[in-house]
Backbone as CSV, one residue per row, in Angstrom:
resi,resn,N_x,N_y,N_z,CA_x,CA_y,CA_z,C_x,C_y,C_z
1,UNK,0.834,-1.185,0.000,0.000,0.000,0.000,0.883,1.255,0.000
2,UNK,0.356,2.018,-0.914,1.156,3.916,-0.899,0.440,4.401,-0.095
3,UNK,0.873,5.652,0.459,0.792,6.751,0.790,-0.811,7.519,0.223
4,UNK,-0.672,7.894,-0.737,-1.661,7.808,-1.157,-3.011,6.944,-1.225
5,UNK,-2.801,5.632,-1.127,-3.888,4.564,-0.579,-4.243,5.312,0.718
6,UNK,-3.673,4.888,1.668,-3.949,5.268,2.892,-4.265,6.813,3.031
7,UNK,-4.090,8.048,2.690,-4.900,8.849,2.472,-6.238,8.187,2.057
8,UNK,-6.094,7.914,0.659,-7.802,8.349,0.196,-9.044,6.565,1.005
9,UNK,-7.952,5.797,1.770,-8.770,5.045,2.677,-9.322,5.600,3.736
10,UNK,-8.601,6.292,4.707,-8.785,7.089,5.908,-9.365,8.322,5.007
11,UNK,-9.428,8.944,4.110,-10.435,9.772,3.805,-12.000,9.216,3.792
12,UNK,-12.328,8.179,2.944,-13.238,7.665,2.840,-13.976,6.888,4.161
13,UNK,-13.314,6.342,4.710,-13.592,5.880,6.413,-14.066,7.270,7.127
14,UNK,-13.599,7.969,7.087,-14.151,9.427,7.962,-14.998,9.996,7.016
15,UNK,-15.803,9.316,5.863,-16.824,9.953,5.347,-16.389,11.632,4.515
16,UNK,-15.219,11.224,4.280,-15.293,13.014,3.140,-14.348,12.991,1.866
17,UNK,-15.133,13.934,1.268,-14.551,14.118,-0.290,-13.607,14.794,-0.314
18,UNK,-12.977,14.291,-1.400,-11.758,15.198,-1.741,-12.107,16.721,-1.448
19,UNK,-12.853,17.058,-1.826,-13.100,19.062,-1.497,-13.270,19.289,-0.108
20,UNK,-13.890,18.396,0.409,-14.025,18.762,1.848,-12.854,18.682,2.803
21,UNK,-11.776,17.582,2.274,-10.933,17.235,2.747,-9.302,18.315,2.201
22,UNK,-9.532,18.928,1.182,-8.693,20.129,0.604,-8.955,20.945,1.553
23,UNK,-10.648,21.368,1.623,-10.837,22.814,2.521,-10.291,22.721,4.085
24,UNK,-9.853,21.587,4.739,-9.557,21.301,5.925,-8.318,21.518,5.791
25,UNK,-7.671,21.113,4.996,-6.241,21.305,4.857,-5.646,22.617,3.871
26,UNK,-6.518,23.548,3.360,-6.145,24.853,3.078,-5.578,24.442,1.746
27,UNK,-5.916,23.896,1.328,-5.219,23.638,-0.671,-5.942,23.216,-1.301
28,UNK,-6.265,22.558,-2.772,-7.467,22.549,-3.741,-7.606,21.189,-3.669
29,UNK,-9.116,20.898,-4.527,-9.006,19.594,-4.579,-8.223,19.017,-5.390
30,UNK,-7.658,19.270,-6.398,-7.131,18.512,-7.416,-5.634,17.979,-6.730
31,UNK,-5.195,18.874,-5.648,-3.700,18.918,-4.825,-4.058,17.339,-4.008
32,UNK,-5.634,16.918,-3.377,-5.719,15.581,-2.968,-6.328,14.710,-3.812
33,UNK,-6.266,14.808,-4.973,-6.235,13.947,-6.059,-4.757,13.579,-6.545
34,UNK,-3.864,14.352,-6.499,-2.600,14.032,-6.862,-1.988,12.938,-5.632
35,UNK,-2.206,13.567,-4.689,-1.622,12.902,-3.246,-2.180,11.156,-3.603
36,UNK,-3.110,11.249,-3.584,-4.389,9.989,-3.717,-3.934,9.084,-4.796
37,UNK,-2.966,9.802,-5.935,-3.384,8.978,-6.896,-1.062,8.788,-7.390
38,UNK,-0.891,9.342,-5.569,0.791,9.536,-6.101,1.480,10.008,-6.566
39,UNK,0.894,10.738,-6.903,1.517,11.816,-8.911,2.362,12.917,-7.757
40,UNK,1.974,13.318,-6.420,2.697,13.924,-5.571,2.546,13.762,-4.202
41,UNK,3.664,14.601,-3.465,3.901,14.006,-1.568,3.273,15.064,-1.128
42,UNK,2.415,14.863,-0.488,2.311,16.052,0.485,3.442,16.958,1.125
43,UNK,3.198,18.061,1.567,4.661,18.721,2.085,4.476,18.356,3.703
44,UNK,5.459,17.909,4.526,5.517,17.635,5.726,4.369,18.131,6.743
45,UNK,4.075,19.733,6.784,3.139,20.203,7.176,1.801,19.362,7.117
46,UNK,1.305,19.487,5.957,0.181,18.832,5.823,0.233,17.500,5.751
47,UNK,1.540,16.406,6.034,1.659,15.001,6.475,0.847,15.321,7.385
48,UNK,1.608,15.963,8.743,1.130,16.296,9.959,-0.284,15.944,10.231
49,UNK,-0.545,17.121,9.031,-2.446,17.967,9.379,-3.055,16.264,9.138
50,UNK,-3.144,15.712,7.759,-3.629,14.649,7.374,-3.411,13.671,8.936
51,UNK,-2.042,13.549,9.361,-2.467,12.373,9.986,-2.831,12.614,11.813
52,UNK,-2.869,14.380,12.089,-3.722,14.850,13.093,-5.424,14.301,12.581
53,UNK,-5.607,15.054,11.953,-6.919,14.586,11.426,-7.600,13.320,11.614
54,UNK,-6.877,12.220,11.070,-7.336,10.752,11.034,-6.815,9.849,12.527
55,UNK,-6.401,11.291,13.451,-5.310,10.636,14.223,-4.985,8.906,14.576
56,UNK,-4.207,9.347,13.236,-3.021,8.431,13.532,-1.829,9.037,13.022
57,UNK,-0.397,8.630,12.748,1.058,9.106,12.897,1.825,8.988,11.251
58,UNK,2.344,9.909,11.212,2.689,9.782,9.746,3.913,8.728,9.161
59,UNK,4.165,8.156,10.272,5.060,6.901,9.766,3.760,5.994,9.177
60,UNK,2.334,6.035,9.967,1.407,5.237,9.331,1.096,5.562,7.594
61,UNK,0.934,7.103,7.489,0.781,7.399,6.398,1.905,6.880,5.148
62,UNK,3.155,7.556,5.800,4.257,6.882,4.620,4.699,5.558,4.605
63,UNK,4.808,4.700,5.515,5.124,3.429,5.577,3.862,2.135,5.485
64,UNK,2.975,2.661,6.722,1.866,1.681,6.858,2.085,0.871,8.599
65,UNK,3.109,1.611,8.804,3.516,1.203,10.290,2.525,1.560,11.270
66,UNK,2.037,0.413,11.901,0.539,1.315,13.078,1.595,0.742,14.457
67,UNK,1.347,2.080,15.053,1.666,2.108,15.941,0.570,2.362,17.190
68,UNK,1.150,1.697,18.196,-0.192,1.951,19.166,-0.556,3.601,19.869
69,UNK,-0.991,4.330,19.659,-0.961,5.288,20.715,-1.851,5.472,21.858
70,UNK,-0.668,5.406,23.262,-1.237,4.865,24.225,-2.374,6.376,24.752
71,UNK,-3.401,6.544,25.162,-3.823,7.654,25.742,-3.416,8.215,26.843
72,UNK,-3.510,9.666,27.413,-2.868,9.469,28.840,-3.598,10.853,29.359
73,UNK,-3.763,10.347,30.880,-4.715,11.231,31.524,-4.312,12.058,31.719
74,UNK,-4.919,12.698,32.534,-4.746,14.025,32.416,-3.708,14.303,34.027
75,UNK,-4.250,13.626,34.887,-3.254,12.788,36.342,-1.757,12.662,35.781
76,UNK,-2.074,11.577,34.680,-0.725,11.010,33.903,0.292,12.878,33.872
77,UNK,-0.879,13.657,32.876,0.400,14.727,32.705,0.581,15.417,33.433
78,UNK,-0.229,15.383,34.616,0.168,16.714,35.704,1.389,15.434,36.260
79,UNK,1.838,14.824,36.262,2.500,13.773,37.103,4.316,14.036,36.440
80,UNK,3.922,13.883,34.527,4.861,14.187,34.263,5.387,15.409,34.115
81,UNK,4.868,16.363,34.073,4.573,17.868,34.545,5.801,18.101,35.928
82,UNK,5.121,17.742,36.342,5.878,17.484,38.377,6.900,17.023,38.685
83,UNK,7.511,16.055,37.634,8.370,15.622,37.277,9.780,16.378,36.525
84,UNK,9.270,17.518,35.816,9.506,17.630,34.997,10.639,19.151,35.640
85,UNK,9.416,19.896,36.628,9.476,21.164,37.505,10.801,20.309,38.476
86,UNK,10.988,19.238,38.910,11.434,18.780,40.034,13.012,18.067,39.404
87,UNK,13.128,18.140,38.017,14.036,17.726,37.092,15.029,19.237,36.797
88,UNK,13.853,20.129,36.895,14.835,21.745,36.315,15.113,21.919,37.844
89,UNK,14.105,21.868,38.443,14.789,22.421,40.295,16.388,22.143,40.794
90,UNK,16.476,20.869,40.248,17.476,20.243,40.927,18.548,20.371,40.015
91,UNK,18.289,20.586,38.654,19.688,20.704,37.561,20.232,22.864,37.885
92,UNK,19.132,23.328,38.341,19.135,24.514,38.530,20.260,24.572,39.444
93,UNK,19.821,23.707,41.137,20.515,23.646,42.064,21.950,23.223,41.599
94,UNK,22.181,22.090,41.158,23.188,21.507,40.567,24.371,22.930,40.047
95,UNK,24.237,23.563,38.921,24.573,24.351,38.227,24.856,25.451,39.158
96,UNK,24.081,25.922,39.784,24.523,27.187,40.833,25.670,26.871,41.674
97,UNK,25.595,25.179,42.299,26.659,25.046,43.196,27.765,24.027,42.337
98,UNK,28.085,24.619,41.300,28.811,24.454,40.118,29.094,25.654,40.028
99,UNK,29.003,26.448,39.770,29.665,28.050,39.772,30.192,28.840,40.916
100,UNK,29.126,28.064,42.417,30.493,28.236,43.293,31.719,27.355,43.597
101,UNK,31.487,26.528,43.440,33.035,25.740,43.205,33.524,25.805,42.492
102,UNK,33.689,26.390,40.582,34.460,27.228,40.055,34.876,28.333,40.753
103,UNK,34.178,28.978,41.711,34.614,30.314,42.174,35.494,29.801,43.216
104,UNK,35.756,28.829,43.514,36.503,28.532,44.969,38.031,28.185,44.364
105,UNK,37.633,27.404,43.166,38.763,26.732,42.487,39.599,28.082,41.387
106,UNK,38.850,28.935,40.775,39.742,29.774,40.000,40.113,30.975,41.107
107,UNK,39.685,31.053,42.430,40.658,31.823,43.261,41.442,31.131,44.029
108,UNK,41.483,29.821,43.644,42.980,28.929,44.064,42.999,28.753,45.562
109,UNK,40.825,28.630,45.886,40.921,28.250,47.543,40.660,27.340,47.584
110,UNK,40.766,26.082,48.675,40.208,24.419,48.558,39.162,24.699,48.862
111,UNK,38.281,23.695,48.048,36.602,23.603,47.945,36.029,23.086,49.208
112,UNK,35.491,23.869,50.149,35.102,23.315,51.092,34.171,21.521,51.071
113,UNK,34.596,20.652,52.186,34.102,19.499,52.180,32.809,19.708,51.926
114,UNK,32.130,19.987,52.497,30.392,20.570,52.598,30.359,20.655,51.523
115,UNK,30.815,21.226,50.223,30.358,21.576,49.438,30.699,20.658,48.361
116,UNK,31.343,19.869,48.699,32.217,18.741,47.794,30.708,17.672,47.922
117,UNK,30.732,17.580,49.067,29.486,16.320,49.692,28.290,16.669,48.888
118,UNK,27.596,18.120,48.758,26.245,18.407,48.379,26.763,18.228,47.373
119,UNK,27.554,18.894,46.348,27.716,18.265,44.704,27.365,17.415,44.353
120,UNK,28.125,15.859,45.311,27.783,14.738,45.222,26.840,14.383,45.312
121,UNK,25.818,14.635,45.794,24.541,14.107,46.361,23.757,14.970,45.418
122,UNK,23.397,16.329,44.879,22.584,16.772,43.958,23.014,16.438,42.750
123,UNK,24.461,16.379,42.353,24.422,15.543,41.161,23.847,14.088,40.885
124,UNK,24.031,13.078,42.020,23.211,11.963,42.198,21.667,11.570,41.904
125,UNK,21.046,13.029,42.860,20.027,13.511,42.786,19.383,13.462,41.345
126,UNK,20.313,14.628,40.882,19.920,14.660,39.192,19.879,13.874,38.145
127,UNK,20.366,12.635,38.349,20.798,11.345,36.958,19.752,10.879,37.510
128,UNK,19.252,10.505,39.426,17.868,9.897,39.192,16.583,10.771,38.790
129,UNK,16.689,11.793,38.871,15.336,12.893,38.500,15.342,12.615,36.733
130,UNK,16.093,12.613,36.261,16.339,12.661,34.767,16.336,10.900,34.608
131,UNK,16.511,9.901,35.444,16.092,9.099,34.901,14.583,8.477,35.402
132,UNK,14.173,8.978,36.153,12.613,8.478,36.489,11.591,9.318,35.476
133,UNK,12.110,11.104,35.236,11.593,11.324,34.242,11.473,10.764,32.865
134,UNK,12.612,10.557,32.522,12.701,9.441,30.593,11.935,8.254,31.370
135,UNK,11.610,7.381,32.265,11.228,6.111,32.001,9.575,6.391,32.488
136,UNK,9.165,7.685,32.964,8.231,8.000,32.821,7.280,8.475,31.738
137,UNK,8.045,8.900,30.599,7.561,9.846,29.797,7.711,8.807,28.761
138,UNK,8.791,7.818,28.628,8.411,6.387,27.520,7.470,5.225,28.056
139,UNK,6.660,5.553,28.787,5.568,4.793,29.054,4.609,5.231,28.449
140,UNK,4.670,6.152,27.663,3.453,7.011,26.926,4.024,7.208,25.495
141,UNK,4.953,6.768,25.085,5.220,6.313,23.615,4.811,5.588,22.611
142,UNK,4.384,5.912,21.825,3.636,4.603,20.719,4.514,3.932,20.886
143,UNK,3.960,2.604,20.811,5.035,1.161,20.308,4.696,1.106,19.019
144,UNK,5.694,0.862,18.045,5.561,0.651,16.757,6.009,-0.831,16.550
């Protein structure tokens, strides 16, 4: 199956004509007669629009690859959201007490222990914030 198949299938499954389906996407009909019939590619943009529309993913459109897309609540995104605030907090922290221990080290004073210890521990901090975030946020990835 082309590209074009799968357009003018998922056109016809959602019940609309080529004109109706131009006027949604801002170009003529004859532009989804070409698409439909191969003679041309859509431009990336309107991959997009087409496969917002039919939602599904434009690897489906150009390949035929279905991928699952998982839904996710709305809990789900305030969660990864929270995650996300609590990922910059701590790279924030990180980075600030990174510029005072450059400042300790380019005036050629020893870095206080204390401050050696919290490095350690907010940098720690940070590889797990950044990794509970990624294994949070690929739980909501299509599987293809």
């Amino acid at each position: 199956m082309s590209l074009g198949y799968r357009v003018k299938e998922l056109r016809k499954k959602h019940n609309l004509t080529q004109l109706q389906l131009a006027e949604v996407l801002n170009m003529g009909r004859s532009n989804i007669g070409h698409i439909e019939n191969n003679r041309v590619q859509p431009s990336s943009k309107h991959l997009e629009q087409i496969a917002d529309l039919f939602n599904t993913t434009s690897d489906y459109l150009l390949k035929g690859t279905v991928c699952e897309i998982i839904p996710i609540t709305k809990q789900q995104k305030n969660q990864i959201y929270d995650k996300q605030v609590t990922t910059f907090k701590v790279t924030k922290l990180y980075k600030q007490l990174k510029i005072v221990e450059n400042w300790f080290i380019s005036n050629q004073d020893e870095v206080p222990e204390k401050l050696k210890q919290q490095l350690k521990q907010i940098e720690t901090e940070k590889e797990q914030q950044h990794e509970i975030l990624n294994n949070l946020v690929n739980q909501f990835q299509p599987s293809c």
